[in-house]
N, C-alpha and C positions, 0 to 999 in steps of 0.2 A: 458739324453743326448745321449744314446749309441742308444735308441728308434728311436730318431730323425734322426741321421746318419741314419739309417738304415731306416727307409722312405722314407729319402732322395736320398738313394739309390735306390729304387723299383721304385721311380718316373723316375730316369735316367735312368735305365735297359728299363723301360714301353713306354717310351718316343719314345728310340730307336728303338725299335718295333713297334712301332706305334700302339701302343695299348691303343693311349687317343683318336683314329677314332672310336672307336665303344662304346667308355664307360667302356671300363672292367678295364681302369685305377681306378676309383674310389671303384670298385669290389673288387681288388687287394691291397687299400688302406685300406681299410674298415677290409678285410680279415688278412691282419697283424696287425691289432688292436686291432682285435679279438683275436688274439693268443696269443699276448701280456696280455691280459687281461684274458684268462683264465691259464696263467701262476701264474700271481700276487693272482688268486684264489686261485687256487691250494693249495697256501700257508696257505689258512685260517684254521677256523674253519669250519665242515662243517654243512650244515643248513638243521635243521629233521622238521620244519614247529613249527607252535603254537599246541603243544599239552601236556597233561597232562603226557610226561614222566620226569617229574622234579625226581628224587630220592636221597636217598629213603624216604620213608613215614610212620608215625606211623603206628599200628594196636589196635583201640580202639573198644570196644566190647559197643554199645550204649544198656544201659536200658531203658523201657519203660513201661508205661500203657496204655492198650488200653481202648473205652469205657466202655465196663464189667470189667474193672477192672481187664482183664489177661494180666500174665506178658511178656513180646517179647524181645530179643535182635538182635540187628543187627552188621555186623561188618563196620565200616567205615574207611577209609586211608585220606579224605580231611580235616583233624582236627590238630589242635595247640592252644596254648597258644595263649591269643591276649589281657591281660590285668591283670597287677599286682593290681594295687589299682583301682576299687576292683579285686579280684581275680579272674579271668573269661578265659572262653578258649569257642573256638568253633567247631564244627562239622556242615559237609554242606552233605545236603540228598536233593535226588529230590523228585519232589512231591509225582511219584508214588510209592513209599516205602510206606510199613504200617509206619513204625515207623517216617515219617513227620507226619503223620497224628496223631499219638499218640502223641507226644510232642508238636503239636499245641490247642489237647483236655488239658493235663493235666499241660503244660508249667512249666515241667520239665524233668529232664533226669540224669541217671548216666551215669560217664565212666570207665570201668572195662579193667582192661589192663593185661596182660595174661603172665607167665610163658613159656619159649619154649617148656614143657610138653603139654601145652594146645594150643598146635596153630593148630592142629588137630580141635579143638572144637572153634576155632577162624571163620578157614576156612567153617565148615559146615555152622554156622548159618549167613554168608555170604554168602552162595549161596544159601540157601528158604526164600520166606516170610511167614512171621507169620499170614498171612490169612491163607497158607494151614496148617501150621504146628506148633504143641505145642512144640517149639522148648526147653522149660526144659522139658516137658516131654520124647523129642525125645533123649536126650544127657543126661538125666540125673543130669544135674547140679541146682543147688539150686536155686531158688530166694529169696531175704531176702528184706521183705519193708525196705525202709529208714526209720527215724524219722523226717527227717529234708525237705525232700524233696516226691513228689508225683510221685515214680520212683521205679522199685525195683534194688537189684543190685547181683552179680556174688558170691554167697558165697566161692567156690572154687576159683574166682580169685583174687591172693594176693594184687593186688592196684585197690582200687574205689575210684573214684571223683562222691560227690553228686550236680550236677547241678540248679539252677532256672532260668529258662529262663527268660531274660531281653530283649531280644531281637532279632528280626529276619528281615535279609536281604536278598533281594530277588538278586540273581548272576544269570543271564542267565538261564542256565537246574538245577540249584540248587538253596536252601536256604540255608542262612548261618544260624545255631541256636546258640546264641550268650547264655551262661548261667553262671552265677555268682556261683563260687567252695562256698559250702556253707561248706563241710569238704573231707579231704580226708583221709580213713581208710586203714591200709597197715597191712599186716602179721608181727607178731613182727620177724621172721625169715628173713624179707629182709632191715631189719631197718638200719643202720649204725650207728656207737657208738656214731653220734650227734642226730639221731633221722632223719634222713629224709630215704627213701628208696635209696638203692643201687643199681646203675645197675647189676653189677657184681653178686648180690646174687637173685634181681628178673629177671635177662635172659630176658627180653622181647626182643621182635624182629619187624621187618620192612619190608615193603611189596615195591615191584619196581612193580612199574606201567612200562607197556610195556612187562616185562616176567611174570608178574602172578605170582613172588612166594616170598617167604619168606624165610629171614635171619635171622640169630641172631647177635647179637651183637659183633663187635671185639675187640680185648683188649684193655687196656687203651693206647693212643698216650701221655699223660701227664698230668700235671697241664697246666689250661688254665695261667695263668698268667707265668708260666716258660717258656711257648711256646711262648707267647707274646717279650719274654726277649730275646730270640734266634734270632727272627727276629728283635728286636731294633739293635744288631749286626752286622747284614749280613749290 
């Protein structure tokens, strides 16, 4: 309403001046519209375009085989959970990574998830490929074949998931490699007294797309279900 008045206004001001002879009334019309409208902006949210700065994002250490049979890992951020029965999660790599090209030879894969000690050794083998470089040779860290799966996996790193790929989806400049948890083996040191791994005792951390780097983990906010209950209140 208060909009309206005040158009209504610029129209009698323009009027009087005669400034609907040449056309700049509707100039004048147009141009308080405009203002208005980047006021009501102003107010939003602002908009950073379609891009992959969603955060933040795991840090998963992918295992692999290559043809001969030497072992590679890579580090990836595009990975989650995407299925309880059966138990399955994924990881998306473009084609030209060695390690698409290994998990489409031997169709499977571990995933090795890293203490904040080792995110030093997270980052390295994220930034070479395993064409040029024998990257447990280069870092020193172990390969251990699986039994269960045709993959090897991180012996220093306290949580691996052993993978079978089921399945792959093609997404624009990435595959999705889709592969069924066949087990997952954790350090009895990060275990919690019901048996599943602890964040607070294995420290892993998470990487922000847009800065490049890596954090760890902050303390506990609560029990999800207490939190739930605070907000039934408000």
């Amino acid at each position: 309403m208060i909009r309206y008045f005040g158009l209504i206004g610029i129209l009698v001001v323009l009027f009087a001046a005669g400034s609907w002879q040449d056309g700049s009334l509707s100039k004048e019309l147009e141009s308080a519209e405009l203002a208005g409208y980047g006021q009501n902006e102003a107010e939003e949210k602002a908009s950073i375009g379609a891009r992959t700065v969603v955060i933040p994002t795991p840090v998963w250490v992918i295992g692999s085989y290559d043809k001969e049979g030497k072992p590679n890992v890579m580090t990836s951020s595009w990975v989650g959970i995407c299925s309880s029965k059966p138990a399955s999660l994924m990881t998306c790599l473009r084609e030209a990574t060695y390690t698409h090209g290994n998990i489409m030879e031997r169709k499977a894969f571990t995933v090795n998830i890293a203490s904040e000690s080792l995110a030093h050794m997270a980052a390295y083998v994220g930034r070479v490929s395993g064409r040029n470089v024998d990257k447990f040779q280069k870092t020193g860290l172990t390969p251990v074949k699986s039994t269960l799966v045709d993959a090897p996996y991180i012996k220093e790193f306290p949580l691996v998931v052993e993978c079978q790929l089921t399945k792959t989806v093609e997404v624009g400049s990435h595959t999705m490699f889709i592969g069924e948890i066949k087990d997952v083996k954790a350090d009895k040191p990060i275990l919690s007294e019901t048996g599943v791994p602890d964040v607070e005792k294995l420290k892993p951390f998470v990487f922000t797309p847009g800065s490049s780097k890596f954090y760890g983990i902050g303390q506990s906010l609560g029990n999800v279900s207490a939190l739930a209950k605070e907000a039934e209140k408000k």
